[in-house]
ZAVO-706557 format. One record per residue (C-alpha): y, x, z. Coordinates in steps of 0.001 Angstrom, whole numbers, padded with zeros to 6 digits, always signed. Layout:
YXZ ...
This chain:
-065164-048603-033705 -062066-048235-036189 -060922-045042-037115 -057081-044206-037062 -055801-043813-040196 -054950-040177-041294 -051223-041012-041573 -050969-042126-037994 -052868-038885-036499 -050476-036668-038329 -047628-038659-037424 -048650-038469-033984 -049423-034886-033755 -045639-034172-035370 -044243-036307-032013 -046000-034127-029698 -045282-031540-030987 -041492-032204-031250 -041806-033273-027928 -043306-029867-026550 -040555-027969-028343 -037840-029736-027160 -039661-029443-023196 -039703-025744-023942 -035937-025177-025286 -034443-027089-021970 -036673-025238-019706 -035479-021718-021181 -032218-023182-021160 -032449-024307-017550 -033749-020673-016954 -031210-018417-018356 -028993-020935-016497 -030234-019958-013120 -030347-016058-014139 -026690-016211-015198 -025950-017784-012092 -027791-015791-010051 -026081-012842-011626 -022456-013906-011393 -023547-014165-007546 -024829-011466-006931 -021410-009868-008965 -019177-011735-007078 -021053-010233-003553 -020907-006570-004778 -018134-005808-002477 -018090-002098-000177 -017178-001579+003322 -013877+000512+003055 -011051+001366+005331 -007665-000642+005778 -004483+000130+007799 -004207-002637+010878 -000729-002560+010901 +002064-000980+009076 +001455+002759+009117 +004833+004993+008332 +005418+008223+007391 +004281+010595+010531 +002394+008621+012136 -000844+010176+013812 -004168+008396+013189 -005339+006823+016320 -008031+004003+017100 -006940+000534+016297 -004556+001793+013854 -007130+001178+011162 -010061-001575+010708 -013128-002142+008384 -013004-004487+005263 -014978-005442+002060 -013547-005592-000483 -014187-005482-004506 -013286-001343-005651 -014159-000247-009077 -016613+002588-008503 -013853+004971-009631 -011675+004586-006977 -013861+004790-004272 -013805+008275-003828 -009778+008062-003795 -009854+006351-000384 -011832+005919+002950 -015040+004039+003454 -015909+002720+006658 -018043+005528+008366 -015057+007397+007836 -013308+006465+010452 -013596+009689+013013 -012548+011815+009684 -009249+009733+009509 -008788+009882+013163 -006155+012498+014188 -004365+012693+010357 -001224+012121+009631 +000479+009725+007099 +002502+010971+004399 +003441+007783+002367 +003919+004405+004367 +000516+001914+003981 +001112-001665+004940 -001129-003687+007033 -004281-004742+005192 -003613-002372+001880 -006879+000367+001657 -005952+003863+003080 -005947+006621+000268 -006759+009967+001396 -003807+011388-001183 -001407+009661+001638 -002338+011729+004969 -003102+015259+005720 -004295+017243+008953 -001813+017846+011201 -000069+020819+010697 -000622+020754+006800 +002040+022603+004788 +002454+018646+002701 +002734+016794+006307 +005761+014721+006390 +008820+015936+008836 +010531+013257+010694 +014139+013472+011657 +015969+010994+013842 +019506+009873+014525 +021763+007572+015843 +023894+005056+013381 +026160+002346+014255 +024458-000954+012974 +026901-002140+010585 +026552+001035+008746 +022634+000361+008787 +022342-002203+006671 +023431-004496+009274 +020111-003322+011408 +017802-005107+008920 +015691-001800+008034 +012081-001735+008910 +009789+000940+007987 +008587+001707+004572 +012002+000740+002876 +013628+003410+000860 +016949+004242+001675 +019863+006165+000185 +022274+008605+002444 +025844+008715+001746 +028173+010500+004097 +032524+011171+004061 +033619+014058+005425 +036032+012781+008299 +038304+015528+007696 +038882+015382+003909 +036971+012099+002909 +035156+013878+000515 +032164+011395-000287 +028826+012283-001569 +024801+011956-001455 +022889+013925+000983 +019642+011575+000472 +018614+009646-002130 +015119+007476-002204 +014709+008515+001450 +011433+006657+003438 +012374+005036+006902 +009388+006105+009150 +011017+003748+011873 +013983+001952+013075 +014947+000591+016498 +017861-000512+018650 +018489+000455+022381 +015494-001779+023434 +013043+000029+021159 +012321-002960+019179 +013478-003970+015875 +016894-003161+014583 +017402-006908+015186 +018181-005884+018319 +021977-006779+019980 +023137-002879+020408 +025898-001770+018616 +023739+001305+017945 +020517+002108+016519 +017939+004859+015722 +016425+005397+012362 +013956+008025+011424 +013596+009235+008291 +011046+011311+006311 +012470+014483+005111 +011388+018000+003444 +012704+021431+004595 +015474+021551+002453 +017096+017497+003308 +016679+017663+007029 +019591+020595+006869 +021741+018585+004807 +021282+015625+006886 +022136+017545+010173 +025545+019151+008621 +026675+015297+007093 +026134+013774+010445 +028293+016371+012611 +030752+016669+009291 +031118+013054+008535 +030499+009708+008487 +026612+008423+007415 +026287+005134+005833 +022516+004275+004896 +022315+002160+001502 +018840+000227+001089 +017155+001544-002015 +013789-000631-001447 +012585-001785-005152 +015585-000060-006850 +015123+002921-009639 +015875+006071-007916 +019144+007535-008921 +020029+010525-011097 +022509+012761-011033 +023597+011624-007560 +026969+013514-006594 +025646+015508-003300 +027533+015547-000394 +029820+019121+000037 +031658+019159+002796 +034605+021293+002498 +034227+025003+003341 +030340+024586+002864 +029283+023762-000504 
């Protein structure tokens, strides 16, 4: 029987050995593959059961069932505690909203309060002709501005500025797309604008300006009417 020759044996002890190495690198690689997979996965699944509005909530509006719904959705462990998760629901219930929440957006608890609460939003309604409505295209959440002339002396100021419409409607209680010459808006005010608001409308004429988007104005010229400011 012939024996190998030493050169062979070491070359062919190099080879497997290459070939083990190589084996081992792709099968870590493969590995840490899967893991990192695995862990974007199981990132991309770390979502929480939280509360969202089911339709668009305005200013004043009371908490009731349906108004909200459950979701998951991705919230930075920071923020959770700013809003609602979904077992509580029955907390929510029966609260009032302070800031409007559109349909779908999460529910933070720094936009309702009990009823009663001294930071609950007051709701004040009136009648407006539409063309002095924006042409009854208001809905609510937009932001409106309230200027007013007194009829008597057409003195023209502010009595509102960066107002919230809690809801507008027409004669048939639907949008202010409706055909009435007239419509009702409702507007979120504070103790000291709903007095303001009253005296413009039975002193003068109201015209609501859509602020929606816009910067909020400053020094506004308020609205005097003669004899009373």
């Amino acid at each position: 029987m012939g024996v190998a020759h030493p050169a062979l044996k070491q070359s062919t002890r190099a080879w497997h050995t290459r070939v083990s190495s190589g084996h081992v690198v792709m099968l870590l690689a493969g590995a840490l593959g899967v893991l990192l997979t695995l862990g974007v996965l199981r990132s991309a699944d770390r979502t929480v059961p939280v509360l969202v509005a089911g339709r668009n909530l305005a200013s004043g509006t009371v908490v009731a069932a349906g108004d909200v719904r459950v979701a998951r959705v991705h919230v930075p462990a920071g923020v959770r505690a700013s809003i609602f998760g979904a077992t509580d629901e029955r907390e929510l219930r029966g609260q009032v909203v302070t800031g409007a929440i559109a349909a779908g957006a999460l529910v933070p608890r720094a936009s309702v309060r009990q009823v009663g609460a001294r930071s609950a939003t007051r709701i004040m309604s009136f009648p407006i002709p539409r063309a002095r409505a924006v042409d009854g295209k208001l809905v609510a959440g937009d932001r409106v501005d309230v200027i007013a002339v007194e009829r008597n002396s057409a003195r023209a100021g502010y009595v509102l500025t960066d107002a919230e419409v809690a809801a507008a409607a027409g004669h048939d209680d639907g949008p202010l797309g409706g055909s009435g010459d007239d419509v009702t808006v409702s507007l979120a005010v504070d103790p000291q604008s709903a007095p303001r608001l009253a005296a413009a409308l039975d002193a003068g004429t109201v015209t609501l300006v859509r602020a929606t988007g816009a910067a909020p104005l400053r020094d506004a010229v308020p609205f005097a009417p003669a004899g009373r400011g």
